[in-house]
N, C-alpha and C positions, 0 to 999 in steps of 0.2 A: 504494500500500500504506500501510496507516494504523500508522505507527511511535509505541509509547508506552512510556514506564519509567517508575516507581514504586520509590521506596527500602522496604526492609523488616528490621527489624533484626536479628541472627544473636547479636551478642556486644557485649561493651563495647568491644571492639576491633574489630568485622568490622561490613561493612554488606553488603546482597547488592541488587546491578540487576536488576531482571529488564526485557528489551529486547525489542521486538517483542511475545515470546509467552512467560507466565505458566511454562509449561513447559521452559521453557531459562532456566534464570538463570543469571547470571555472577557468579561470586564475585570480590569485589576484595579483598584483606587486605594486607601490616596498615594502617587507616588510623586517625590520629590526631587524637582529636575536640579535643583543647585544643592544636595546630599554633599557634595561634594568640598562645598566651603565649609561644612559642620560636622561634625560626628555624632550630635546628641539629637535624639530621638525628636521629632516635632511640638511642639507643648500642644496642651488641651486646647486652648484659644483657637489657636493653628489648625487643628485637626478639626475642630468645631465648627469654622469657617469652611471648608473644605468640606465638609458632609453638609453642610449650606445650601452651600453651590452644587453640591450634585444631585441633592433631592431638589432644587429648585430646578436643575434641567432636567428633573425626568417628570417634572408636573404634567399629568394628564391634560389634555385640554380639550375643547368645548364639542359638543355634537352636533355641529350647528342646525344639519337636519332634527334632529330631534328637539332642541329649541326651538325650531318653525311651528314643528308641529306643536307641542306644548301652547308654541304662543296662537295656533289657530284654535284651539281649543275656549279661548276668551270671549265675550261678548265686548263689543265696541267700546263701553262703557263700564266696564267689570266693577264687580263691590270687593274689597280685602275677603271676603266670605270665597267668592267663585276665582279668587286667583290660588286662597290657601286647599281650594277642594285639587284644581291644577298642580300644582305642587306635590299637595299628598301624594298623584297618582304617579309622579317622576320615579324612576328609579333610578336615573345618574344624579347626582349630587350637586354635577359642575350644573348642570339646567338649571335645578331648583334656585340655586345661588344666582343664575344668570337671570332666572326669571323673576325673581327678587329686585335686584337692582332693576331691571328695564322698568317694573312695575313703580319704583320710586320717581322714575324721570318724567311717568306721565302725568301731565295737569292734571289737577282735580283729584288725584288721590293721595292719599296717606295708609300708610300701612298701619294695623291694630294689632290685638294682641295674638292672633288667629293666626297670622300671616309670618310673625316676629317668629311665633312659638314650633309651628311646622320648618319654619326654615334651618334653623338653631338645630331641632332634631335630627332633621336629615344629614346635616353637617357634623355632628358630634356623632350620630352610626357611622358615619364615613370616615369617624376619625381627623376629617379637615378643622381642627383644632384653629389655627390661625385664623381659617375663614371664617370660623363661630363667630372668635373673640371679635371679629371687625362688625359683624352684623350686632352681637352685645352692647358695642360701643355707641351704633346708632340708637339702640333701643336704648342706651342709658341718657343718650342726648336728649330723647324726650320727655317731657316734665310726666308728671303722674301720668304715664302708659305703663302698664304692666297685669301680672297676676300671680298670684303663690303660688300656683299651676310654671309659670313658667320660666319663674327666678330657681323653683327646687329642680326645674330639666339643667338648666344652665350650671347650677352648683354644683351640679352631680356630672355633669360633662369633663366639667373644670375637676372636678375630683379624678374622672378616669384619665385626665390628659396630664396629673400629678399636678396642678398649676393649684395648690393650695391658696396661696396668695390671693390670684384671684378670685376664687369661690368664695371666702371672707372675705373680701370687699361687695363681692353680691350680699351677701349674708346684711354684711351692714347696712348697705344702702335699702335692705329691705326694714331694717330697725330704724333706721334714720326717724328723726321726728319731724323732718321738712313732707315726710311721706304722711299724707293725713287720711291715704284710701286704707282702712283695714287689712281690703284684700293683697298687701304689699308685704304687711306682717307676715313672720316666720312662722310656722306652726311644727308640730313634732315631727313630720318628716322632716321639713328641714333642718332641722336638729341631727335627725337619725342619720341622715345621708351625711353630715359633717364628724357626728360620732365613728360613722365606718369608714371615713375617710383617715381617721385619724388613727385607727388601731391595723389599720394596713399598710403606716408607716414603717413602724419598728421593725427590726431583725434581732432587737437585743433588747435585756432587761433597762440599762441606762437610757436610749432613744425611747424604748416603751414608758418610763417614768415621764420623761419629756415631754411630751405628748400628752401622758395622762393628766398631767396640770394642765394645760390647756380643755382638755375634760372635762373635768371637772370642772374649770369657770363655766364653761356651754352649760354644764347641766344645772349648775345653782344660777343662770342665769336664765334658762330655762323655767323654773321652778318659780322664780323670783315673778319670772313674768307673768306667772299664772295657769301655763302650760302642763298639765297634767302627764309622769312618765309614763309611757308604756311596757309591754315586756323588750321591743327589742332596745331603747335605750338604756332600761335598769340591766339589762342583761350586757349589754357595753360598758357598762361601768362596771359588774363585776368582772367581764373577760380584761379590763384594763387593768383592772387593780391588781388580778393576777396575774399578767404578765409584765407588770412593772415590779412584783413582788410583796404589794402590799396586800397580805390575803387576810389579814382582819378586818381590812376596809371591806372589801369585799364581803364576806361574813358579815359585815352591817349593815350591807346594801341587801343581802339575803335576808336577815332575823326585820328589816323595816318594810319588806313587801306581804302585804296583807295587811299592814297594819296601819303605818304611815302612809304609802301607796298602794293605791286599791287596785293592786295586778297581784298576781298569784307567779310561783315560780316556776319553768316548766324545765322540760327533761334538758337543756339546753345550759340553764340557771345550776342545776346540778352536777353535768359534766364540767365544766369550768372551772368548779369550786373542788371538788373531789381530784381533780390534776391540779388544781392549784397548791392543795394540803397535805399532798404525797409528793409533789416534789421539796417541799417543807420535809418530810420526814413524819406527819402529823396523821401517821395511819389511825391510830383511833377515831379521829374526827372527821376522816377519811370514811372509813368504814360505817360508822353511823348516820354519815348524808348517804351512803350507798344502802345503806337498810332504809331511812324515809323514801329515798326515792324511786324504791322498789314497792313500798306500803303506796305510796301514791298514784301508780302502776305504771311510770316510766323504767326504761329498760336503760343501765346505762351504753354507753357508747363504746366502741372497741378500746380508743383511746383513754375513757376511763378506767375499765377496764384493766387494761397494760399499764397504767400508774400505777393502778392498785396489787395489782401482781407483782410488779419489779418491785414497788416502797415495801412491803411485807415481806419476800425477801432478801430484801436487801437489809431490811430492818431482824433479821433471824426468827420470822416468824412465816420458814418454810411452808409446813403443813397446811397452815390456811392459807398463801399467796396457791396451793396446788389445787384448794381448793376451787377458790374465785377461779382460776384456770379452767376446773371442769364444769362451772358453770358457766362461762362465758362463751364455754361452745357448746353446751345445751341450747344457749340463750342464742348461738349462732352469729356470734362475734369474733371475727378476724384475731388472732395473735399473731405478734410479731415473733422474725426471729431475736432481737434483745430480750424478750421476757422469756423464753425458751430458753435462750444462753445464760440469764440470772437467775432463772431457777438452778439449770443444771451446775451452775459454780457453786453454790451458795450447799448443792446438797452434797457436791463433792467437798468441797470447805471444810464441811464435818468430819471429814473422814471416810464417808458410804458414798463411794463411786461405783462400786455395785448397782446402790440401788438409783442412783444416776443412769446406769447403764438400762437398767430394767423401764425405767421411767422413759426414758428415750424408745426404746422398743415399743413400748405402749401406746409413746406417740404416732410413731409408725404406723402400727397396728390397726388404729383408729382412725387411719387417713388422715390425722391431721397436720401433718407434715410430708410432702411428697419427698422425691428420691433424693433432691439435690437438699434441700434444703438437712436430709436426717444425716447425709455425705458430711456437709459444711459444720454442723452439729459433733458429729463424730469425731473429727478433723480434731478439733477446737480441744475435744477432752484427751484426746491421743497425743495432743501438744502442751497441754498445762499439766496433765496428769500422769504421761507416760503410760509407764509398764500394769501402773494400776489398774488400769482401765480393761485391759486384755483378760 
């Protein structure tokens, strides 16, 4: 086979292979034609500039047939009603936005909240993050236009596009007191959509603490305002409080529902709190929300579950972490291989790697461990335990 490339050039930054065959090229980017004056790696700025510019040349653009037709679809004199039904029915993104603007240039109309609020949609499913933010701008230019319908689309867009910032700036301008329409007011979802924004931040218990103070203002300002919690908010405060570490807070947010707020806790309320107090080490108080929350007839989760199997024994209370085990697959919940590896350490620890050995076969036995995984198992005790094991 006769293999040939040829460079061909795309941008001041980008050069394109094409290999083999003219019809397949491979794009290489970013590459840097004066590497030559420097040795050190391009900075972030650099490199940021440069993924700029090459998502900016690969921007799709317009169908212009299909905006014709879209725009034939209008009456001579259209109301924001029969442009936002137009719209709806787009399925390119770039139209919607195109048909947007034309419809701003023509006399006599003004665009409502119908029109603002389909637009934004389309834009933020598409991801066109940028083009949102320009069409937001105009809707912000105008004096009381809006609705709590379609400041919580926008906060939640701004939330998937990571653009915190701006979604709290919506947030405010929806509290502002220049806003005298009610319907402008935040209400519990938009609370709730700022809540899940903010616990999908963290990767770590310090960033997660971070975070949760800001939480925690939302929620006593929330409260303060009049706003009644519901379960998925109280339940983001406690999923916050234990993954920033603080799980007494937590456990107060749990012993004031029913009482102070009139929500009840649900099987969700309990998983959170139950890995929150086995990673603590606090298998008793572990165990006892896993007994209510069994009396209440939620099942817990795989994951609580495997807390409470590893915390038990890890905490030398073998026999029962074996048991939760065989209830959790009665109960028809997933185990990992770690809670399988910390039981079997914890029973060889003892001294009985025998009955390690036995217990492994069991597993086996009962399908609930397939080939590889009783292989990888085996492996593990044949390397910590040696001769014993045989």
């Amino acid at each position: 086979m006769h293999f040939f490339c040829h460079t061909q050039k795309v941008g001041p930054f980008l050069f394109q292979i094409t290999v083999s065959y003219p019809q397949f090229p491979v794009l290489f980017a970013p590459i840097c034609f004066n590497s030559h004056y420097s040795t050190k790696a391009p900075s972030r700025s650099y490199r940021r500039r440069v993924h700029k510019r090459f998502l900016k040349s690969c921007k799709p653009t317009l169908d212009e047939a299909q905006f014709q037709s879209a725009l034939s679809q209008l009456p001579p004199r259209f109301t924001p009603e029969e442009l936002c039904d137009v719209i709806a029915l787009q399925d390119e993104p770039l139209v919607c936005l195109e048909l947007f603007h034309w419809a701003s240039q023509q006399p006599r109309f003004r665009h409502d909240v119908s029109t603002f609020h389909v637009t934004i949609k389309k834009l933020g499913d598409a991801k066109m993050y940028q083009e949102m933010d320009d069409i937001v701008n105009q809707l912000l230019a105008v004096p009381f236009l809006g609705s709590e319908a379609l400041f919580n689309t926008i906060i939640y867009y701004f939330t998937e596009a990571r653009k915190l910032t701006r979604a709290v700036n919506i947030f405010k301008h929806m509290k502002s007191s220049r806003n005298l329409n009610c319907s402008f007011r935040p209400s519990i979802k938009t609370y709730n959509i700022l809540f899940a924004a903010l616990l999908s931040r963290g990767n770590n218990s310090y960033i997660n603490h971070v975070y949760m103070e800001t939480i925690r203002c939302l929620f006593r300002q929330m409260v303060s305002d009049g706003i009644e919690p519901d379960i998925f908010s109280l339940n983001c405060m406690i999923k916050g409080y234990v993954l920033s570490l603080h799980v007494n807070d937590a456990l107060r947010i749990f012993h004031q529902m029913g009482v102070v707020y009139d929500c009840q806790p649900n099987s969700l309320t309990y998983d959170y709190l139950i890995h929150g107090l086995c990673a603590q080490g606090r298998t008793k108080n572990a165990k006892e929300l896993c007994h209510e929350m069994k009396t209440r007839g939620f099942i817990p989760s795989s994951k609580s579950y495997n807390s409470l199997v590893n915390s038990l024994a890890l905490g030398g209370e073998v026999e029962e972490a074996v048991n939760y085990l065989w209830e959790m697959t009665e109960k028809q919940r997933s185990t990992d291989f770690i809670t399988y590896r910390t039981i079997l350490d914890e029973i060889c620890r003892r001294g009985r790697v025998q009955e390690a050995m036995r217990f492994l076969q069991e597993l086996q036995e009962k399908d609930l461990v397939d080939g590889h995984t009783y292989r990888k198992l085996l492996y593990v005790l044949e390397d910590d335990y040696g001769n014993s094991v045989s």
